[in-house]
Structures are given as C-alpha cells and as structure tokens.
RONUFI-53388 format. One line per 5 residues: number of its first residue (from 0); for each residue x, y negated, z negated of N, C-alpha, C, CB. Coordinates in steps of 0.001 Angstrom, whole numbers, plus 500000, padded with zeros to 6 digits. Glycine has a CB too. Layout:
NUM) X,Y,Z,X,Y,Z,X,Y,Z,X,Y,Z; ...
END
This chain:
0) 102073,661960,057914,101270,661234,056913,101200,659754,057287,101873,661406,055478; 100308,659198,057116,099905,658163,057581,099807,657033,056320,098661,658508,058321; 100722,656121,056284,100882,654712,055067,099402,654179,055250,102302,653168,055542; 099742,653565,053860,098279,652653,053494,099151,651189,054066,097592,652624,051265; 098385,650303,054725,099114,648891,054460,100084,648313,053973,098692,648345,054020
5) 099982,648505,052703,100698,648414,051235,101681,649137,051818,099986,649055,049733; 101896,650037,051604,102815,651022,051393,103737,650481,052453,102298,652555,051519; 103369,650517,053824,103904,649713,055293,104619,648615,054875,102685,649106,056361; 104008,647740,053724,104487,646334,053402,105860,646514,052969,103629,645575,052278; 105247,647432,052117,106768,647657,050949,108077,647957,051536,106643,649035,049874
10) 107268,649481,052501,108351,649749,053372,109752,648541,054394,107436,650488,054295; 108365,647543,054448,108633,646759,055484,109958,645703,054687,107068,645961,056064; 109504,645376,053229,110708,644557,052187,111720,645475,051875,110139,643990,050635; 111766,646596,051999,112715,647435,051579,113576,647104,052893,112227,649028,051234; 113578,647409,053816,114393,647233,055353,114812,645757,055074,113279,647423,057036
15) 114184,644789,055022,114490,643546,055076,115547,643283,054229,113471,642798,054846; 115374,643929,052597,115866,643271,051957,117282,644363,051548,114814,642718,050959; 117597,644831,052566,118459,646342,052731,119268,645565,053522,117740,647939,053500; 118538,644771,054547,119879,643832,056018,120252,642969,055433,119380,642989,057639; 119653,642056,054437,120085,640718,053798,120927,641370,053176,119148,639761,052949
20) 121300,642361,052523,122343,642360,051377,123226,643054,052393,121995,643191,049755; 123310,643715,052957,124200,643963,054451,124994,643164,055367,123449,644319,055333; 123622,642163,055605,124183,641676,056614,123895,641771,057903,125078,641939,056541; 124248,642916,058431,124069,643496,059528,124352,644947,059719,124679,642840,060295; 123441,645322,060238,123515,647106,060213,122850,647874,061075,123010,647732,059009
25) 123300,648984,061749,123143,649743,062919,121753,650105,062620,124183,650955,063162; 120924,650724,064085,119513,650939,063711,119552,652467,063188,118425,650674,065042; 120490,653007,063841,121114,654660,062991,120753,654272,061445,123345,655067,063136; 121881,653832,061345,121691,654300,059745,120295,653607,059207,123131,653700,058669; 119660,652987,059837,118163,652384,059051,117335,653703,058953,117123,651035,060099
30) 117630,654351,060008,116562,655565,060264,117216,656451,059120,116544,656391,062042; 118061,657202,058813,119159,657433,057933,118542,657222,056241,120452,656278,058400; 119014,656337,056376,118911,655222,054659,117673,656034,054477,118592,652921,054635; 116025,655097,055579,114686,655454,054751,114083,656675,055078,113593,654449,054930; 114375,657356,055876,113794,658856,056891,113303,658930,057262,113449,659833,056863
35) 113141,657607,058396,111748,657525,059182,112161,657834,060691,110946,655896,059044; 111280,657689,061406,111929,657259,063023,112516,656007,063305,110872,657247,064115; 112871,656758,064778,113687,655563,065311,112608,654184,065949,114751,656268,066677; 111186,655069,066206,110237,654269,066373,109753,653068,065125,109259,655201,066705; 109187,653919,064108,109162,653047,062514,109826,652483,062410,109259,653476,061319
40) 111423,652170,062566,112016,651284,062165,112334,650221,063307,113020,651824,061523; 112093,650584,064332,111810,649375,065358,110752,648517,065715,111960,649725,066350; 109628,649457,064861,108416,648567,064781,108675,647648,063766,107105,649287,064502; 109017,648176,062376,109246,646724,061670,110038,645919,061539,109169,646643,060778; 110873,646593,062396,111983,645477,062544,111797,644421,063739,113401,646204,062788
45) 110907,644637,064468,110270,643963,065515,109170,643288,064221,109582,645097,066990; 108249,643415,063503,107526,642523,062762,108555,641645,061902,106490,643297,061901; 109768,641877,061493,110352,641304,060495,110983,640175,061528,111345,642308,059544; 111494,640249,062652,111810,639614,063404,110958,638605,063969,112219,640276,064027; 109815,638931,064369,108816,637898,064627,108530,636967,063410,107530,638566,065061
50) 108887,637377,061858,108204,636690,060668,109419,635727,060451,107739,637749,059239; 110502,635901,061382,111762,634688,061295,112985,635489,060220,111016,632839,060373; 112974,636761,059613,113580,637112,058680,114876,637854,059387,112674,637865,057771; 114958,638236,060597,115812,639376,060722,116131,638830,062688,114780,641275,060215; 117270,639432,062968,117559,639055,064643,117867,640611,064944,119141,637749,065103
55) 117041,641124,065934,117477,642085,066255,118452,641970,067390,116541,642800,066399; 119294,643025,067900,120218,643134,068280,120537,644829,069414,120874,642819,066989; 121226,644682,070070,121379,645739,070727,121666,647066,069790,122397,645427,071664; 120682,648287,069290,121229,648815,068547,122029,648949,067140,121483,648940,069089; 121445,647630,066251,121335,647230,065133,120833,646046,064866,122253,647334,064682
60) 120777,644971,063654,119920,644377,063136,120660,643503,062242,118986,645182,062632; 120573,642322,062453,121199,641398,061364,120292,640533,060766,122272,640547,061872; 120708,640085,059739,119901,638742,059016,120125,637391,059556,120313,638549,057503; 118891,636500,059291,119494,635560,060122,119793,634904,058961,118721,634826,061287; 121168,633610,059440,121689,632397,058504,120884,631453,057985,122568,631621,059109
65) 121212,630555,057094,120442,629363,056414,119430,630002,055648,119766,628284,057431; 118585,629177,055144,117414,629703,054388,116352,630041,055093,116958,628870,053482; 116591,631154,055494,115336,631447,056700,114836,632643,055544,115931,632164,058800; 116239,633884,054601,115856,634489,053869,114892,634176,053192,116533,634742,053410; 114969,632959,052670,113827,632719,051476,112597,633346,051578,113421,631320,051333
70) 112091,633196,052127,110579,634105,052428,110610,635407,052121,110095,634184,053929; 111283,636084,051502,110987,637103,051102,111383,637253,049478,111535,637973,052015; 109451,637218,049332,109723,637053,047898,110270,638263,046611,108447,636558,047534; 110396,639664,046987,110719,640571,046540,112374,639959,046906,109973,641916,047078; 112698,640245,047320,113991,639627,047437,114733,638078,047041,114076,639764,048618
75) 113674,637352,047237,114115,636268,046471,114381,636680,044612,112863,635072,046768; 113489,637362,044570,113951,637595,042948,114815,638151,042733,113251,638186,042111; 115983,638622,043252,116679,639351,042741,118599,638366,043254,116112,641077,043389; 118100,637040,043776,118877,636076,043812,119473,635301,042852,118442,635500,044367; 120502,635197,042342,120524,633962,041585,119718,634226,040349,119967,632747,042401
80) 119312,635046,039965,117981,635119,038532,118447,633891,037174,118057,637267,037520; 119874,634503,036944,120225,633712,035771,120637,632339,035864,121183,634305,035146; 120473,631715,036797,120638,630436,037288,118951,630014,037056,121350,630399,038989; 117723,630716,037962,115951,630658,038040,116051,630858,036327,114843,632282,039215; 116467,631393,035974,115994,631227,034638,116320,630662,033531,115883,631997,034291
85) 117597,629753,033496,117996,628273,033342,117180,627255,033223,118651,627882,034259; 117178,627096,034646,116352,626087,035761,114969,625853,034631,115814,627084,037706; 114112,627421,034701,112708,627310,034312,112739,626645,033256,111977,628478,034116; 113804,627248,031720,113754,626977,030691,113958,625436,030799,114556,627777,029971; 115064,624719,031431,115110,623086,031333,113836,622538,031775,116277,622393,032267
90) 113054,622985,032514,111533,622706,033126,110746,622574,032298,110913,623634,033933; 110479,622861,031012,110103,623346,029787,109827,621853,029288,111244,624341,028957; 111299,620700,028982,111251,619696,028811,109832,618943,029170,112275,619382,029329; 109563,618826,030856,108678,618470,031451,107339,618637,030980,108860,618885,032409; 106958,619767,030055,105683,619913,030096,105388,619516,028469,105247,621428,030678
95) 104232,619437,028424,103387,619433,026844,102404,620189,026729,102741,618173,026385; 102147,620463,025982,100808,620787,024912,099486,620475,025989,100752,619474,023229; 098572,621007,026293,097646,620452,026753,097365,619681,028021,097475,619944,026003; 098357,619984,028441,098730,619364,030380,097995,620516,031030,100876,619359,031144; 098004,620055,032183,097361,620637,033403,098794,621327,034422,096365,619194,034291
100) 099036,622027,034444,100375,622472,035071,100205,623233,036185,101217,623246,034187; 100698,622741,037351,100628,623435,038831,102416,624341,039661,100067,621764,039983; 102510,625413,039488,102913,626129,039728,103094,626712,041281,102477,626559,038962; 104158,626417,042075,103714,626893,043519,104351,628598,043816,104471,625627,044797; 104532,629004,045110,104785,630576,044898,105933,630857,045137,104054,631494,045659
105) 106999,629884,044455,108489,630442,044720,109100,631183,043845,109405,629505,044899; 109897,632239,043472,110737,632683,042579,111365,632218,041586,111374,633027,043000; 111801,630704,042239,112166,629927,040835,111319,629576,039938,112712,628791,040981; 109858,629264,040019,108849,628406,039398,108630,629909,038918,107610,627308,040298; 108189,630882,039398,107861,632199,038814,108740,632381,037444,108190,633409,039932
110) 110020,632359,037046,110684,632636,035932,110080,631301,034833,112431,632698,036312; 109112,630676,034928,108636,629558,034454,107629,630224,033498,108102,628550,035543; 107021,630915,034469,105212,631323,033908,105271,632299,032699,104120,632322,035286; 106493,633567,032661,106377,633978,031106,106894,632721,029993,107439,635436,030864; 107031,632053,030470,107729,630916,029061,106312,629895,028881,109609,629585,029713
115) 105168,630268,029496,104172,628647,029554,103565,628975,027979,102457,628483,031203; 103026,630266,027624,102045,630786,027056,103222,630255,025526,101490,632632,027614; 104199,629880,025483,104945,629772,024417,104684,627952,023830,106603,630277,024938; 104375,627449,024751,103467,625828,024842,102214,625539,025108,103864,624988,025780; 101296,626833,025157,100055,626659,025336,099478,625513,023969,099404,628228,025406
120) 098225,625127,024648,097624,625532,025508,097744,624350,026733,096337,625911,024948; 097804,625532,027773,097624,624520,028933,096624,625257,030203,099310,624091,029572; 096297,624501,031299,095885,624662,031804,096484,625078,033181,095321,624023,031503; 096501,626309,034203,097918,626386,035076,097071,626861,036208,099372,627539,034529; 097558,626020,037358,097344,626381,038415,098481,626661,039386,096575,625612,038763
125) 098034,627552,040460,098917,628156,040999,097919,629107,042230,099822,628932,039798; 099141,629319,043360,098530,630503,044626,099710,631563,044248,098588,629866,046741; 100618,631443,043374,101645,633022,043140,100716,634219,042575,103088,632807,041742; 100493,634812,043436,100464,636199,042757,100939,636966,041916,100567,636774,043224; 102466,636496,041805,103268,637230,040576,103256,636426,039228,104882,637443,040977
130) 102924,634814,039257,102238,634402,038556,101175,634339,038174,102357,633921,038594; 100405,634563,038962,098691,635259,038320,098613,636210,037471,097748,635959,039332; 099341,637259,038019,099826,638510,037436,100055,638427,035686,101282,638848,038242; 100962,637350,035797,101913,637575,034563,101098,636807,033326,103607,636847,034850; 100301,635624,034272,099326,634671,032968,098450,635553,032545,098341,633228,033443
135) 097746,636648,033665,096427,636533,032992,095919,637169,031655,095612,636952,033857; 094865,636970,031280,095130,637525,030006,095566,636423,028483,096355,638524,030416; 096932,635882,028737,097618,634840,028029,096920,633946,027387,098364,634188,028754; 097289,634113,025790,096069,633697,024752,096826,632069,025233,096066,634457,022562; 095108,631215,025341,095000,630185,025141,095759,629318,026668,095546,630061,023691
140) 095585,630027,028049,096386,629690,029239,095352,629795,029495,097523,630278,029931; 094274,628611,030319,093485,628755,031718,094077,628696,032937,092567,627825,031877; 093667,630201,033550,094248,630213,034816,093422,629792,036140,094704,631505,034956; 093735,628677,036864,093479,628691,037820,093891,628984,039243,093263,628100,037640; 093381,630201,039834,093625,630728,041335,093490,629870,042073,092858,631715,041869
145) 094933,629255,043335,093831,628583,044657,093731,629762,045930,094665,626824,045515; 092747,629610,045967,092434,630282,047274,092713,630371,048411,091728,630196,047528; 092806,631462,049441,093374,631661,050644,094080,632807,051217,094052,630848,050720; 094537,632426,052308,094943,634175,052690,095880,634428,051855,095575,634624,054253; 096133,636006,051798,097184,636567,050750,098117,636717,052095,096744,638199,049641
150) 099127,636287,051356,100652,636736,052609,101486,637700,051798,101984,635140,053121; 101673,639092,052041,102538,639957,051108,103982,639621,051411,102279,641567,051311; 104528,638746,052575,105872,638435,052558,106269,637270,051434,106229,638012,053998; 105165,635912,051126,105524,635761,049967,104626,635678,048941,106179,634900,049959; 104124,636743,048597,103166,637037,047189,102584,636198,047149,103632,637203,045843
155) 101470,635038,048094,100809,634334,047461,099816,634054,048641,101557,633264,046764; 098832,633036,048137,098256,632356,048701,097861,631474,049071,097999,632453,048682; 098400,631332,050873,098221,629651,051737,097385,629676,052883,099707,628985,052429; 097119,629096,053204,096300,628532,054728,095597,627574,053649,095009,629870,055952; 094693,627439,054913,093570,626754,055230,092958,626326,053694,092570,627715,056205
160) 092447,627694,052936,091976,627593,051818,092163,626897,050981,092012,628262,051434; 093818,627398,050624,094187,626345,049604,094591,625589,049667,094666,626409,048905; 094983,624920,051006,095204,623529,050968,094303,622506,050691,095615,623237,051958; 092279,623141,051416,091377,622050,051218,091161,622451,049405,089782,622143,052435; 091526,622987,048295,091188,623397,047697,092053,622456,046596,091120,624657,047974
165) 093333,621762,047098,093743,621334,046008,093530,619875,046044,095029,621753,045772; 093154,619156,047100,093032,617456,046734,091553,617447,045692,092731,616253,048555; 090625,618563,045200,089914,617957,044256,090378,618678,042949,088401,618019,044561; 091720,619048,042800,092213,619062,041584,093381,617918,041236,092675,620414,041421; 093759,617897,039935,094791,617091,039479,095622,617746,038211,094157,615739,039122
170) 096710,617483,038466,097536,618226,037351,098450,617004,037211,098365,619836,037778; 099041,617373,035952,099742,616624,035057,101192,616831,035910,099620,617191,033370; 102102,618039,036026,102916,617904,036595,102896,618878,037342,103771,617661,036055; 104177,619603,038370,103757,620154,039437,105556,620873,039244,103054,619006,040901; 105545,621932,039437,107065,622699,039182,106975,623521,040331,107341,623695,037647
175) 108319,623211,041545,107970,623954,042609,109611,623729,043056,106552,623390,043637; 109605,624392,043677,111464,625206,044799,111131,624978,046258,111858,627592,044736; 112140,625093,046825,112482,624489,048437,113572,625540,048987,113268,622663,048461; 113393,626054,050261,114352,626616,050623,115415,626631,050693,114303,626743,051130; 115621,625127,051065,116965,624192,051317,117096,622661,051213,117377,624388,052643
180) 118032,622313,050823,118003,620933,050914,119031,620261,051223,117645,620453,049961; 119125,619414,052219,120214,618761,053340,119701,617252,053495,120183,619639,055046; 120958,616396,053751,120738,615071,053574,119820,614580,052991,120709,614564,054434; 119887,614953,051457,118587,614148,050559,117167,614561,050907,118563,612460,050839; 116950,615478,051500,115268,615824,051848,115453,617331,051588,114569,615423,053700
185) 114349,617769,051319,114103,619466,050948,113599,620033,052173,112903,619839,049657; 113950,621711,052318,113306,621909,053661,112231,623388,053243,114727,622219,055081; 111464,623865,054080,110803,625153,053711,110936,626075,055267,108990,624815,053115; 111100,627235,055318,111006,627720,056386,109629,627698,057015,111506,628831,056262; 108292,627783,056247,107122,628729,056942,106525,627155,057014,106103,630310,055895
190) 105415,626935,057827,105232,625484,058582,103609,626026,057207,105082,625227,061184; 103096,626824,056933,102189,626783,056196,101917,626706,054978,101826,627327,056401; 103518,627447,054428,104055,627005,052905,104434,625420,052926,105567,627954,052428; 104598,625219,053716,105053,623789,053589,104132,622497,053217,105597,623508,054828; 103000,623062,054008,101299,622571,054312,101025,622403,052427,099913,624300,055416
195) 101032,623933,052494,100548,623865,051118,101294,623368,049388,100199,625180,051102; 102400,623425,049942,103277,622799,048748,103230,621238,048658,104854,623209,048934; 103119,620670,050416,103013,619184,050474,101438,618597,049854,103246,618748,052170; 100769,619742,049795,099152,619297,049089,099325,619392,047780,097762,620299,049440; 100069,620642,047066,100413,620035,045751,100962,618967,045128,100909,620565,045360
200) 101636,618438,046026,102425,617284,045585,101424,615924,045396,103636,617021,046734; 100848,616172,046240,099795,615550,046499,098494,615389,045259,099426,616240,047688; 098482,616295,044749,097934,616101,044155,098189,616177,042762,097300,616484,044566; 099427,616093,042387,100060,616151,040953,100423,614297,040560,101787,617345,041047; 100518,614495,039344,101017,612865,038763,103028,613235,038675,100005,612394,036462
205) 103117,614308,038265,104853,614196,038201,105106,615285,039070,105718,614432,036577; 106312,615742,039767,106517,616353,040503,108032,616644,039835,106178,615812,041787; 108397,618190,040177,109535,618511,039522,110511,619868,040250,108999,618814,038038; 110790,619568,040691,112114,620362,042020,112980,620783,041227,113091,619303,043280; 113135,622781,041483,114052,623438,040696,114798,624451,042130,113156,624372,039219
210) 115463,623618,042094,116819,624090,043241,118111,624880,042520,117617,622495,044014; 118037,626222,043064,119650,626551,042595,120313,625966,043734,120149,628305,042390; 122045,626219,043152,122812,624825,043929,123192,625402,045141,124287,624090,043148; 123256,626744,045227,123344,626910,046595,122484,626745,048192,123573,627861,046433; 121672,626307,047543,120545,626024,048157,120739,624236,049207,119333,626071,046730
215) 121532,623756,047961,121980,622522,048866,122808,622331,050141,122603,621819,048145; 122923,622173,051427,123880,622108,052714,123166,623009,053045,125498,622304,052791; 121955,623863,052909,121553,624738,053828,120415,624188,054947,121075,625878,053037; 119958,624956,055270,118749,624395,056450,117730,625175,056447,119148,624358,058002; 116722,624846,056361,115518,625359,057127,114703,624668,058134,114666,625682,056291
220) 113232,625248,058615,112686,624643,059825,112028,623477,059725,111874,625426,060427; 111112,623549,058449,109882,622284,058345,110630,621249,056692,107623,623355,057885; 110392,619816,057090,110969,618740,056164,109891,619127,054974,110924,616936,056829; 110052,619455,053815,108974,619019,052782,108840,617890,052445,109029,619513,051702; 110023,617045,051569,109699,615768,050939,111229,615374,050979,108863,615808,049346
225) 111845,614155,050859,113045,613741,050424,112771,613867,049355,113586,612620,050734; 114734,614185,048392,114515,614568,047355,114111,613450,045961,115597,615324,047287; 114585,612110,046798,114149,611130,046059,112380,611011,045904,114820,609915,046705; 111391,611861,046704,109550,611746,046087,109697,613083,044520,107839,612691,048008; 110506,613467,044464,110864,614091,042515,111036,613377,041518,112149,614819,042158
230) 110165,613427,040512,110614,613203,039397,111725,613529,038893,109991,613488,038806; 112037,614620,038909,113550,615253,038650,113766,616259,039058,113992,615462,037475; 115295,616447,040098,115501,617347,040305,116511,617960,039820,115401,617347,041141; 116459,619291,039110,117228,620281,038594,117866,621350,039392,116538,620814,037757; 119132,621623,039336,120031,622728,039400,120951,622541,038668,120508,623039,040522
235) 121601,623941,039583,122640,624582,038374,123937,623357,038522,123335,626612,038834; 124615,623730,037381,126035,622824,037285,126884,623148,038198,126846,622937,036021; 126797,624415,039124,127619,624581,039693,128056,624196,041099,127585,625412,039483; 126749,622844,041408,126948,622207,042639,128521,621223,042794,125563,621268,042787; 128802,621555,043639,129941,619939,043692,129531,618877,043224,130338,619297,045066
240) 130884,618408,042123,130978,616911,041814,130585,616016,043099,132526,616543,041334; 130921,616310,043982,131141,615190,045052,129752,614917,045257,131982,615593,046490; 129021,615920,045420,127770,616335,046378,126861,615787,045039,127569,618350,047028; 126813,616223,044145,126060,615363,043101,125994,613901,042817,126414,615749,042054; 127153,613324,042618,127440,612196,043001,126489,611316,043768,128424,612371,043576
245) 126749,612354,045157,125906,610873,046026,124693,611343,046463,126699,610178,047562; 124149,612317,045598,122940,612613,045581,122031,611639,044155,123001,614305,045500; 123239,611724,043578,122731,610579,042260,122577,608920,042851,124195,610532,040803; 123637,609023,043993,123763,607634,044329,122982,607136,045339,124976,607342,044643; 122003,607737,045845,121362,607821,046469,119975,607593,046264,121675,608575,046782
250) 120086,607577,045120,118867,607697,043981,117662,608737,043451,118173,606780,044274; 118497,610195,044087,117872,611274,043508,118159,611124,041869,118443,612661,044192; 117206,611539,040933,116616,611705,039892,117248,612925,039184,115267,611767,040165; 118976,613941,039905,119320,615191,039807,119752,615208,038051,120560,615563,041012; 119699,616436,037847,120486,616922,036762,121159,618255,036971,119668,616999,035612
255) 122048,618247,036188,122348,619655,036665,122164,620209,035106,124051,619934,037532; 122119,621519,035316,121671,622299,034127,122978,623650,034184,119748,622901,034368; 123598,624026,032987,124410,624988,032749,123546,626119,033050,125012,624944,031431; 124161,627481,033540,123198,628317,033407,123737,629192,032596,122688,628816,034524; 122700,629960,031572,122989,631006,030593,123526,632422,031250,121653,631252,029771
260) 124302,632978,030585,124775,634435,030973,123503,635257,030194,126577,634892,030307; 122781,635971,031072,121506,636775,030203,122533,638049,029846,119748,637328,031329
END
C-alpha cells in the first residue's frame, strides 16, 4: 500500500519524535516499533537527517544535542506544556481589547491562541497552522493568514511569501519563542524561520519573548535578536538565580513566571 504524503509526514514525526524521547536507538527496533522496512525507515531517517533533526549512525540513530529538536512541532508540544501554558497566560497581561496581535509558529505562542477569543476583540495574525486552526471561526477574532510555503515539520508558513507579506502590516504587539538563548541573544535553528520571525519583529510596535527556562545555555544555528530588542521576556521561575540576575543586569526586560500544575 502506498502512503499519501500526509500520512509519510506523520509517519516521518512519529520516528523523529520516538529518537528524541530515546535518544538513541538501533535501526532494528525502528523497523520493529512501526512495521515497516528496513528500507522505509532509512529513507526517513535519511530525510530527518538532512532536515538537521536526527544523526544517523552505523546501524542506529540518535538525536542531535542543543535546540536543533525544536523544529519539530508535533513534538515540541508535548515539551514542557505546563510551563507554555503559564508563559501564554502571563502574555495575556500584554494584550488589550482591540489590538492587532501577531502570533509566530512556535508551540509556546500556540498555548496563547485558545486564551485570545477570551479578550476579543482583536485582530490576530499569524503563519501557525495550529493557530489558524484553533481561531477560526472565534466570535469576534479577525484572522489573518500570512502566506507561503506550508512546512509540515513546523506547522506553518515561511519563505519568501510571508516574509514580503508582513512589512505592509502592523500589529500592536508580537508574542513569539526562540529555540535557544545564549549570551543575551536568542537563537532559531531553520535560517528561514528565522527570516520570518525577524520580519515580524519588524513589523510589530511591542515585541514579547516566551522562553521556557530550559531553553537558556542552549544553542542553535541562526542569531534572531539579542534578548535586550524584547519588550519583555518571560519564563519559567525555574531558571537560575544567578543566570537571571545578569540577564536582568544586563538589561534584559526578564520576568520569571511560576508555572501552574494543570
């Protein structure tokens, strides 16, 4: 039987997000686990590898270190949730009644979008798909799509499109996540998410960074912004005193936020 795309995709986050919680694991048991071949699972593990997510290996398969995971947004959700959904609710502060609100396609900003329709009306833009998803419909929320290729590794849409698509908009504030963040600057793995998050910024009046704390001392490939171009940046309480400190002293804008036990 022959997969639809889709189906290939899914297949393809299921493997991925099977090694991240692993670790590392023989190509046996991959074939094993989903019941495919030894071919199928070397093909996508050869695509997952080229997409920066996975290192293959002589006869098994590991994840790679730092925030390279992030990019996988089925898997990003299932990180940290009750910390993302903290985060969103203190984000809440930030907005009003009648703002223009820009939304980018990370997991954290995603636990944002069922809480908007509770402060409508506003106006929300965004390339998340799982935020499109969840507004539409939502009495008294105009949704605005930006356009561009769909990437199913992270539910949304970047290139070309939506980057020329957002300098003739303007939003009030702008709620968006970073892979990693090291010596006071935020990082993103994908050089095109990066493109496109740096155009939101761009085109927002407040800007607002929701980092869980583990996220801080990590690394990724492309610089987004130092963390001092935020209005405020939020995580959890559970970063180091120390590390907060001279992130405060530094003149990041941080708070830290308790996170709720759901």
């Amino acid at each position: 039987m022959t997969l639809e795309p889709r189906a290939k995709e899914n297949r393809r986050e299921e493997i991925a997000a099977y090694v991240l919680q692993q670790g590392e694991t023989r190509i046996d048991a991959l074939v094993q686990r989903f019941g495919v071949s030894r071919m199928t699972i070397h093909r996508h593990i050869d695509q997952l590898a080229a997409a920066g997510l996975l290192r293959k290996l002589h006869g098994s398969v590991s994840a790679l270190p730092s925030g390279i995971y992030e990019s996988l947004f089925r898997y990003r959700q299932t990180v940290a949730s009750a910390e993302k959904s903290s985060l969103a609710r203190a984000a809440l502060r930030y907005i009003a009644p009648g703002q223009v609100v820009m939304i980018d396609d990370s997991s954290t900003s995603h636990a944002l979008a069922p809480l908007l329709p509770k402060i409508a009306p506003l106006t929300v833009i965004t390339n998340s798909l799982a935020s499109i998803q969840t507004l539409t419909g939502a009495d008294e929320i105009t949704l605005i799509c930006l356009g561009g290729q769909f990437h199913p590794t992270y539910n949304a849409f970047i290139g070309h499109l939506c980057e020329t698509a957002l300098p003739a908009l303007r939003a009030n504030v702008l709620i968006c996540s970073a892979s990693a963040a090291r010596n006071g600057t935020a990082y993103i793995q994908d050089a095109q998410v990066t493109r496109a998050k740096q155009a939101m910024m761009a085109a927002a009046n407040n800007r607002i960074l929701l980092l869980t704390h583990e996220k801080f001392g990590r690394s990724a490939l492309h610089a987004l912004a130092p963390l001092t171009a935020f209005d405020a940046v939020l995580t959890g309480a559970a970063l180091p005193a120390a590390e907060a400190c001279a992130l405060i002293a530094a003149g990041v804008r941080l708070h830290l936020i308790e996170t709720d036990i759901l």
